[in-house]
N, C-alpha and C positions, 0 to 999 in steps of 0.2 A: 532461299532462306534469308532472311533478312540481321542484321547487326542480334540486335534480341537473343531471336533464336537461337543462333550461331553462340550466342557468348553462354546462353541457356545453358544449350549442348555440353559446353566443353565445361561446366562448373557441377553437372548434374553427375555422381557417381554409383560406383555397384560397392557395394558393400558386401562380405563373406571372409569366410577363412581365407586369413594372410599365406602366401604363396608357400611358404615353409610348411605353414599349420603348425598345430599344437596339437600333440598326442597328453591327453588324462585321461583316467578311467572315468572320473566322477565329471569332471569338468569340461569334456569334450565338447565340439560344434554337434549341431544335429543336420547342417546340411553344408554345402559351398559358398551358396549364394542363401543372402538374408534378406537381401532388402536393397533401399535404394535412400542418398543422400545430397546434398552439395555445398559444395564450399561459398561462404559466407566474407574467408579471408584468406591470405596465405597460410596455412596450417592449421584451418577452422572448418571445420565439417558439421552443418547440422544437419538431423536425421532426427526420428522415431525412437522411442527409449525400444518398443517390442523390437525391434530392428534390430539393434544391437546387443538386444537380450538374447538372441538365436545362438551366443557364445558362452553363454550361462556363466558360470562363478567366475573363470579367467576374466570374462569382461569387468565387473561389476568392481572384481579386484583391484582395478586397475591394471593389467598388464599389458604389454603391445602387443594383441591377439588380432585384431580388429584392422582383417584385407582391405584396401581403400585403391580400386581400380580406376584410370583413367579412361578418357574417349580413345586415350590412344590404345589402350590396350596393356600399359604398365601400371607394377601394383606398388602401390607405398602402403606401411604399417602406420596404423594409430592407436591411441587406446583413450579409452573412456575418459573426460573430464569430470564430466555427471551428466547423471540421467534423472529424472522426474514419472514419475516414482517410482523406487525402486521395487523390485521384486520381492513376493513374501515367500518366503520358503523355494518350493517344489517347481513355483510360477514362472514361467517362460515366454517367449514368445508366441506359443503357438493359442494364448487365452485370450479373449478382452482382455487390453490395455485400458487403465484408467486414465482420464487425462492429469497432465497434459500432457503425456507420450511425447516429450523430449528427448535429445541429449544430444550433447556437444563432445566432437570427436577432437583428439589435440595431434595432430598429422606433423613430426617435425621435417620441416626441408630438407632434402637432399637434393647433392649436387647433381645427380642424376634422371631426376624426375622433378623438375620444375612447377610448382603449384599454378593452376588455372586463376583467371582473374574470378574473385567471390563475386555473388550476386548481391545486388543491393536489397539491403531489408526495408522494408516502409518502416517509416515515421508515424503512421495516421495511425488513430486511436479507432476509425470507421474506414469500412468500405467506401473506394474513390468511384468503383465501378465492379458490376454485376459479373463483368467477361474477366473470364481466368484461363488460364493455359497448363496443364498440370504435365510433367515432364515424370519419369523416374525408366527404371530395367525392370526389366522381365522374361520368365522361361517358360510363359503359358505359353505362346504365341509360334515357336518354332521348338523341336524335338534335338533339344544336345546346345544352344547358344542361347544366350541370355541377350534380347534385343533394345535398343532405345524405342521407346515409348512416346509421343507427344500428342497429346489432344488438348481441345476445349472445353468448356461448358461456360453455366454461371455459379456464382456464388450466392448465398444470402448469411443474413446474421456474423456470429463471429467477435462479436467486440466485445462479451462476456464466456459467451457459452462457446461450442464447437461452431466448424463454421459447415454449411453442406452445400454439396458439391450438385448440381443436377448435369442431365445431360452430357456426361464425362463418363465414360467407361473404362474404369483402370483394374488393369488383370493382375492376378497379384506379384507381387514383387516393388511394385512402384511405390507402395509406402516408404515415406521418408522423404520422396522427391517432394521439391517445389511448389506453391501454387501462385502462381506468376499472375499479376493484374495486368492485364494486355494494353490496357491505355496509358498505363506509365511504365511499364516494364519493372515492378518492384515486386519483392518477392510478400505476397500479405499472407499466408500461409504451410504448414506442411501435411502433407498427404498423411489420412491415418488408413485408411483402408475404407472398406464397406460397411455398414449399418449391418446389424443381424436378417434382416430383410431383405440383403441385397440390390435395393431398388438405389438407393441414394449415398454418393459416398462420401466422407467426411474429409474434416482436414483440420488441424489446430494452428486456430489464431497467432498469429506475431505478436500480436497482444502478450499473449501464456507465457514468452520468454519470462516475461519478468517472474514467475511462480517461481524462477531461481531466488529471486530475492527473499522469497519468505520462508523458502526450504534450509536455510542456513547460513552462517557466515563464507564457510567454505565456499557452496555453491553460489552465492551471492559475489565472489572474487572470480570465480573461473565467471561467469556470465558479462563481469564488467571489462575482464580482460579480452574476451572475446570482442564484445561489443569496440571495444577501444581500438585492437586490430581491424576490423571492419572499416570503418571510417578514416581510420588513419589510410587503411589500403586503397580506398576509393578517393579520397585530397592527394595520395602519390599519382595516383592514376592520371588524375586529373589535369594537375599539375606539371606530368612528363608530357603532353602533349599529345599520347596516344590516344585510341578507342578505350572510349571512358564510360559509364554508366550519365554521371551531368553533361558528359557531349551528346549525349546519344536523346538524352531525353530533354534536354531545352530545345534541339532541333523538332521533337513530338510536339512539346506546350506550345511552340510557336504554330504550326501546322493546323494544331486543336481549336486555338484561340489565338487569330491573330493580332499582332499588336496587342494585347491583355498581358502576357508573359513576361514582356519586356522591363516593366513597372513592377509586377509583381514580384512574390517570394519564388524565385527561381530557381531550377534545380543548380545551378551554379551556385545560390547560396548556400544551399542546402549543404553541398558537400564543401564548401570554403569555412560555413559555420560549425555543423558537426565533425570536422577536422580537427578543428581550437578547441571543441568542447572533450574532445579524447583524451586532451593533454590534463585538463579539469578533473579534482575529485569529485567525483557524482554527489549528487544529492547527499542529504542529510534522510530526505524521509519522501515521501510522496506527496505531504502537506506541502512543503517548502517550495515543491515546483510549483501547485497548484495555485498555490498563494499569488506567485509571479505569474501564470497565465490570466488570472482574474485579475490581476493588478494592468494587465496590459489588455485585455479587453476593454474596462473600464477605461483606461486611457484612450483609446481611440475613440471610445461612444461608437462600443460593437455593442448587436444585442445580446440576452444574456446567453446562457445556458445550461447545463446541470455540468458539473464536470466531475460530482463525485463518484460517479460512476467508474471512472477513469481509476486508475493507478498509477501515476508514470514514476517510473525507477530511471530514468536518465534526462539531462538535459534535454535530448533529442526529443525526447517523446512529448513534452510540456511545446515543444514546437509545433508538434504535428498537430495540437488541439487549438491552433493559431489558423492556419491557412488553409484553403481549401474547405471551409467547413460545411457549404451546402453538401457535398458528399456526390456532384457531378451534376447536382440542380441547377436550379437556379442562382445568378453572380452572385445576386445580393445587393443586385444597383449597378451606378455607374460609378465608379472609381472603387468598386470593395477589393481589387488585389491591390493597389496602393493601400486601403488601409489593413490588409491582412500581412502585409511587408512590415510595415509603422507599428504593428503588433508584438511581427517578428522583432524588430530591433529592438524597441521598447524593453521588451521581456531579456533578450539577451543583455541589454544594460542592466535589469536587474540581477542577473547573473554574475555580474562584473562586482556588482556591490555587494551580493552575498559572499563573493571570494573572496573581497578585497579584507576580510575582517580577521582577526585573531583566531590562528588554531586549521588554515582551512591550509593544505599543502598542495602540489601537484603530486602529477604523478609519472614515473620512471618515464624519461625520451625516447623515442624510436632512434634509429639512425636514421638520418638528414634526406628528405628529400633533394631530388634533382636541382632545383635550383637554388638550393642553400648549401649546394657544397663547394660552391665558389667562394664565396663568401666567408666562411669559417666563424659565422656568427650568429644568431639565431636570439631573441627578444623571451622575455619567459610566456609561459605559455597568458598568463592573464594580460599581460600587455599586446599578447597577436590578438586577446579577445576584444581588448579595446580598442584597439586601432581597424580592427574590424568594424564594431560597432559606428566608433565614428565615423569613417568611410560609407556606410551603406546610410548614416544620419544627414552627409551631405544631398544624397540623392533625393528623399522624403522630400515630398510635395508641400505639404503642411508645414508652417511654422513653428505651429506651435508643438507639432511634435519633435520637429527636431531643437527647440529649445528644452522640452522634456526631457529628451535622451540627455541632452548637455548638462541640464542637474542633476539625473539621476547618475551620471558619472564622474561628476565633480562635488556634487556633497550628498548624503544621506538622507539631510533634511526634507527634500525635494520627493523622497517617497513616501506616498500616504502612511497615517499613522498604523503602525505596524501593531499587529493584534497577538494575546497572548497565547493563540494557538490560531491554526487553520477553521478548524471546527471542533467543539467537543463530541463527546461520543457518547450514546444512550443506550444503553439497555434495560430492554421491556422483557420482564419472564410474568407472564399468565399463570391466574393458580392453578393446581392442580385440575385437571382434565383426565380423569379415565385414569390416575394415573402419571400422567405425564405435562410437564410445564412446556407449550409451545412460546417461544420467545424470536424478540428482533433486538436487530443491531442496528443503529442509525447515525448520522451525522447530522449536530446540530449546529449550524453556523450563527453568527454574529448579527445577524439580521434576524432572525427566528425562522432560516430556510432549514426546512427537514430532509434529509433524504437517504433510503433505505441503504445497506449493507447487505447483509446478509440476512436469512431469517430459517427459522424450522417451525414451522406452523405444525405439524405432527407432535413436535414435541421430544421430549427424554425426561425419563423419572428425575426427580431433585435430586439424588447422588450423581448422574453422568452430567449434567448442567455445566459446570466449568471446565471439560474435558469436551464438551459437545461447538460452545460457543468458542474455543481458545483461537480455533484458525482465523472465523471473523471478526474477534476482537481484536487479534492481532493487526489483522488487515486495515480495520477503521481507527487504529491509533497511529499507523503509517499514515494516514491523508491529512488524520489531524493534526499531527506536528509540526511544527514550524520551525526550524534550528534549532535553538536552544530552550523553546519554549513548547513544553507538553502540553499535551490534549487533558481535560480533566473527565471523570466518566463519572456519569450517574448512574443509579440502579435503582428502575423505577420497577418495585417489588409491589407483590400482592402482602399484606401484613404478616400473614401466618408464615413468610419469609424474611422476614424481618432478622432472624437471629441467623440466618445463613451467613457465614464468612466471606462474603464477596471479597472485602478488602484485601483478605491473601489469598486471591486467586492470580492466578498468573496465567500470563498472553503467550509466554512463551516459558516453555520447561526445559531445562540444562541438561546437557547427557553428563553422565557417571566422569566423563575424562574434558570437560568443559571449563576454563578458565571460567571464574563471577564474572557476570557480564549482567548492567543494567537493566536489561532486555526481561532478565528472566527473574525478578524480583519482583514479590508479591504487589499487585497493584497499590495497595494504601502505601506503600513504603518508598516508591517514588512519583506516583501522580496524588492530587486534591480525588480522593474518591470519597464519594457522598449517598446515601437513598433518599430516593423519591416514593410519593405513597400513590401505588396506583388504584387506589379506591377514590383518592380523591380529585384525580387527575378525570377520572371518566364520567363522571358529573358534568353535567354541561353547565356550570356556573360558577368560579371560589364563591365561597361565601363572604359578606362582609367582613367578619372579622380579620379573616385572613389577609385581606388586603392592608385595613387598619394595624395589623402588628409588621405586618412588611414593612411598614413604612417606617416604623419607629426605627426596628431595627437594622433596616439596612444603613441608619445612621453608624451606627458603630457602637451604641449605646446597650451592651447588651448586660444582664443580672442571673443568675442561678435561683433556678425554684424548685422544688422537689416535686419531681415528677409523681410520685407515691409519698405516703405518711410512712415513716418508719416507727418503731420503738424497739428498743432493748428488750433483750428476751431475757429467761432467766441461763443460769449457769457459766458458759466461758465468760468475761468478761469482756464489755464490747461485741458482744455478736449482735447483729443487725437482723429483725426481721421486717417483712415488709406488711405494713398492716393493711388488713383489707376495709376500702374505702367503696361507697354506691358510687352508682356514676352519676346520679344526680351529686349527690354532694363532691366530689370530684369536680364537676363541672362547675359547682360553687365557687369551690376554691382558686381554679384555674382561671374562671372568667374571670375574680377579680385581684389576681396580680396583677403587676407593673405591665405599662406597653409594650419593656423591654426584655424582658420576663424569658428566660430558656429553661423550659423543665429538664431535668439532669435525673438520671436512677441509676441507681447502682449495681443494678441486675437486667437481668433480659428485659425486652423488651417484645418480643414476637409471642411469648405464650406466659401464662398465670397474668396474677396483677398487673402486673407490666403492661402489658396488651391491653388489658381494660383504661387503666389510665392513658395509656399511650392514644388510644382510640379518642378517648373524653377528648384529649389535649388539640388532636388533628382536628376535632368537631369544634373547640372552641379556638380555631383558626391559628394555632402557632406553626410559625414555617422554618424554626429552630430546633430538635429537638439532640437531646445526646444523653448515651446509655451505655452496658457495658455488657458483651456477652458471659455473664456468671448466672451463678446457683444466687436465689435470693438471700442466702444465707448465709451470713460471712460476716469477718473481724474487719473489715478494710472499708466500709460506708463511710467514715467521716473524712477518711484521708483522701479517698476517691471524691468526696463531693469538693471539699475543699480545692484541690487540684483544679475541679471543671469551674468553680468559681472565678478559679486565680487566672486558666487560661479565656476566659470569655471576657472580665477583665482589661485583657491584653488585645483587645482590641477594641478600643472604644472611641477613637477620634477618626475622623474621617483621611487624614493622611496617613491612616497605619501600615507599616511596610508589606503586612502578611493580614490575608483574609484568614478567617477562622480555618476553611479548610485546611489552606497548608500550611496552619499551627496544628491543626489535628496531624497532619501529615508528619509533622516533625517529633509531634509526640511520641507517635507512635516507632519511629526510628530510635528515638531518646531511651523507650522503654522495652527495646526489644530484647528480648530471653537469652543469656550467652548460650545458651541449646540450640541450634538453629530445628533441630527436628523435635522443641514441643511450643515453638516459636507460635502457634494457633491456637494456641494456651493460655501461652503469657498474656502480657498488659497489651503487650503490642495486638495481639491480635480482639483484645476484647472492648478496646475503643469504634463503639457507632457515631458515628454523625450522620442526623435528616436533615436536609438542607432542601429544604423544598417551598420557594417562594412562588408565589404565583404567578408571573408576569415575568416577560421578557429580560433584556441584559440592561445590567444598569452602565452607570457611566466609568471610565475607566478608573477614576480616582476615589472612589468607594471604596473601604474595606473588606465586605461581603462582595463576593464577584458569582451574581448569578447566573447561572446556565440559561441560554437564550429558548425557551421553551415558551410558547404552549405547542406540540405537537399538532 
């Protein structure tokens, strides 16, 4: 049996009713043994959500229900941190699990049953290697004992979806165990069970950890704590001297690749770096890391790649989309792990300077490894990050990377100019279909790269729409963020959607006992949310004019025109009706206003006049337009138009602090309903703005800041 194995063995656990058990009528076990798991870190057990569902309500409860068997034969108690997803009702383990059939067991130490060294989790965002090793227990195989398990196979896929397992025969019980990569001994998966077919068996990606992050704040704290314990446990490891996870596997890279390793991002750094990053508040957002991995690709002059596929919710993970990227191919040249190293550093110096800023804290210290208890002194955690970085900057080959590293640690200046989000975000909903509006979610970056999200080509009627997309919009305003600076979203609609409330749709919904929390506030009321017209977008040409009023106005030069002709009706005084105008002469009117010209209406815009005009106005090329979700009839037309005059107005020179959107954005916060529940009512909710220029991003110091498009 070789070090691996051996450490496998003794980290891989039985999971079942705790040695006591729990006697309830409704809440009982339905068997002994449940499943199979392993530890991660000293009192960190990941496993299978169906696994641990085998305990029904006591688990889920949180109580210490939850047997945790060693190799030796002793049982220590745990209980559920969180599990992904939870149980609906009646549902158990014995159904399909949906993914991503998690959960994290919280095991406190005792002084009598000492925890196994955890197994290392990958870092890589892809498969390094096809050959897997999958461990777990089981009671198929002998009549009365529950036995260790170990086979192989290979893997495929996994870095979005499930991963599957061939050539691997696991009996059951072994769900929850490990799926070990044999070429670096890291753990890239866990066991889910069998396919309905029984031919092929599955296992969820390392990747999926992160779905803690988007299941809630709660589960988002227990996953970083975990994650935090890991690391920290594998740098003590390390560090004591003993049989290590980075001992064991630099001796592999060397063997694998000789001489190659030595230079490169080595598993020594690996756990010297993600050590320092434990002590680090994680990320702001998923955009923020990704920002710093393309800033550090770009530095070295690596080739490109897509990275928004990716999600990374920790420092570590923004690493793992750095080195080793052929995936066990091809190097990449001669000297690509020096420049996959030069990456590494790079990026962790950017690291340094996102911490180094206003408002970013650590986080609680462990107790002192081995060779810091002599000492009685210990450096903060951002100064171990930078004495690190410097240290690995003397080694780099290149000079001018290690002059790089040296500004990007001593002044700010020295990092490319910083953009006001990672990427923006798009969504496309298709008109009605049978029925139902199929829609995508994408990411539009700064360059005019597109790149998919999620999508429902099937479709959902127009009521389930903002309940159907909320998960993947959530998910694509996570990559787009960047610190402090939000992603902006468009909504590139079919017209007869036009009076759909996008702007108070929300990415994230608050439970009944939930602190305010920015998260979950109607999109207009803290991002620049704007529409797009997709009739005009799928034309394969703008038309002239359109480009000619762009121009004018992305000056800052912008005027109020009345979108419709009104007139006064008879009886209340001041009612407003909207008069019905041809669209030939509509289009009179509209071609020959100002360059700078924003038609304004003070009623809908998606159906009656409104729509007709609104139509004229896109055909005679304006890429401004603002309106108000009301009944065409009402006391408040003068005071409304005036308003949209005063605020357009308000942005008319080219250093103005605020683009129109987020003076629309402000507005609508200014005007919001002390009701919060007819808040889709008020003023706040009945401000549109179309902001649909035709051509790509302009320059940073514009006051219109257009979304980088054409699709």
């Amino acid at each position: 049996m070789s070090a691996v194995e051996s450490a496998v063995r003794s980290a891989v656990v039985r999971i079942g009713v705790p040695g006591e058990g729990y006697d309830r009528e409704d809440d009982g076990p339905r068997a002994e043994f449940w499943g199979s798991g392993f530890f991660i870190a000293p009192g960190w057990v990941l496993t299978s959500a169906h696994v641990v569902a085998k305990g029904r309500g006591a688990v889920w409860s949180g109580e210490r229900v939850i047997g945790i068997t060693l190799e030796s034969g002793e049982m220590i108690t745990g209980e559920l941190a969180c599990g992904l997803p939870r149980p609906s009702g009646a549902e158990d383990g014995s159904s399909p699990w949906d993914d991503p059939d998690l959960a994290l067991v919280r095991v406190p130490e005792t002084a009598g049953a000492p925890h196994p060294n955890g197994l290392w989790l990958s870092d890589r965002s892809a498969l390094n290697s096809s050959n897997v090793q999958l461990s777990g227990y089981s009671s198929a195989l002998s009549r009365g004992s529950v036995d260790f398990i170990q086979v192989t196979g290979r893997a495929s896929a996994g870095t979005g979806g499930p991963m599957m397992l061939e050539d691997a025969y696991l009996p059951p019980g072994c769900s929850g165990g490990p799926v070990v990569d044999r070429d670096r001994g890291s753990v890239i998966g866990v066991s889910k069970g069998r396919a309905r077919d029984g031919q092929i068996a599955r296992a969820t990606p390392i990747t999926a950890l992160g779905r803690f992050c988007e299941a809630g704040a709660r589960e988002a704290a227990v996953w970083r704590e975990a994650l935090r314990a890991h690391d920290r446990h594998h740098l003590e490891r390390y560090l004591a001297l003993d049989w290590s996870w980075p001992r064991e596997q630099y001796v592999r890279e060397q063997q694998r690749d000789p001489g190659g390793y030595a230079s490169g991002f080595t598993a020594y750094d690996r756990a010297e770096l993600f050590g320092r990053f434990a002590e680090l508040p994680s990320p702001v957002s998923a955009g923020e890391v990704l920002e710093m991995v393309e800033g550090a690709c770009r530095d070295v002059r690596r080739e490109t790649f897509r990275l928004h596929v990716h999600a990374p919710r920790s420092w570590r993970e923004g690493v793992g989309l750095l080195y080793d990227m052929h995936d066990g191919g091809a190097r990449g040249g001669e000297g690509s792990r020096d420049r996959e190293r030069a990456a590494v550093v790079l990026y962790a110096a950017r690291v340094c300077r996102a911490l180094s800023g206003p408002g970013r804290s650590t986080v609680p210290r462990p107790r002192a490894v081995p060779h810091e208890e002599h000492t009685g002194h210990r450096p903060s955690p951002l100064a171990e990050l930078e004495a690190w970085v410097g240290n690995a900057a003397v080694t780099l080959p290149n000079s001018l990377d290690r002059e790089l590293v040296r500004d990007i640690l001593v002044s700010a200046t020295a990092v490319s100019r910083p953009r006001s989000s990672y990427a923006d975000v798009l969504v496309e909903i298709d008109p009605d279909l049978y029925g139902t509006h199929p829609w995508r979610i994408k990411l539009v970056q700064e360059d005019g790269q597109v790149a998919p999200v999620r999508q429902n080509e099937t479709g959902v009627p127009r009521g389930e729409l903002e309940r159907d997309i909320r998960a993947a919009l959530a998910d694509a305003l996570d990559k787009g963020d960047i610190g402090e600076h939000l992603a902006a979203v468009d909504f590139m609609l079919p017209r007869a959607l036009f009076d759909e409330p996008v702007e108070m749709w929300r990415a994230k919904v608050a439970g009944p006992d939930e602190p305010f929390s920015p998260h979950t506030l109607p999109l207009g009321h803290r991002r620049t949310v704007a529409l797009r017209d997709r009739h005009r977008w799928m034309k394969a040409e703008p038309i002239p004019e359109w480009h000619q009023r762009w121009r004018v106005i992305k000056k800052g030069h912008m005027a109020a025109v009345p979108l419709c002709l009104g007139a006064p009706g008879g009886g209340e005084e001041g009612l407003h009706h909207t008069q019905r105008e041809s669209e030939l002469a509509a289009y009179g009117r509209l071609r020959s206003a100002e360059p700078h010209a924003v038609p304004v209406h003070c009623a809908r815009a998606g159906s009656g006049q409104g729509a007709v005009a609104l139509g004229v106005a896109l055909g005679a090329g304006y890429p401004v337009v603002m309106w108000r979700r009301c009944d065409e009839e009402h006391a408040d037309c003068g005071e409304f138009q005036e308003r949209a005059a005063k605020l357009l107005r308000s942005a008319v020179s080219a250093g103005a602090p605020k683009s129109l959107r987020e003076l629309v954005r402000d507005l609508r916060n200014r005007n919001a309903g002390p009701d919060d529940s007819k808040i889709a009512t008020s003023r706040a909710g009945e401000l549109v703005l179309l902001y649909d220029p035709p051509q790509g991003p302009q320059l940073a110091d514009e006051p219109l800041r257009a979304p980088p498009l054409r699709p």
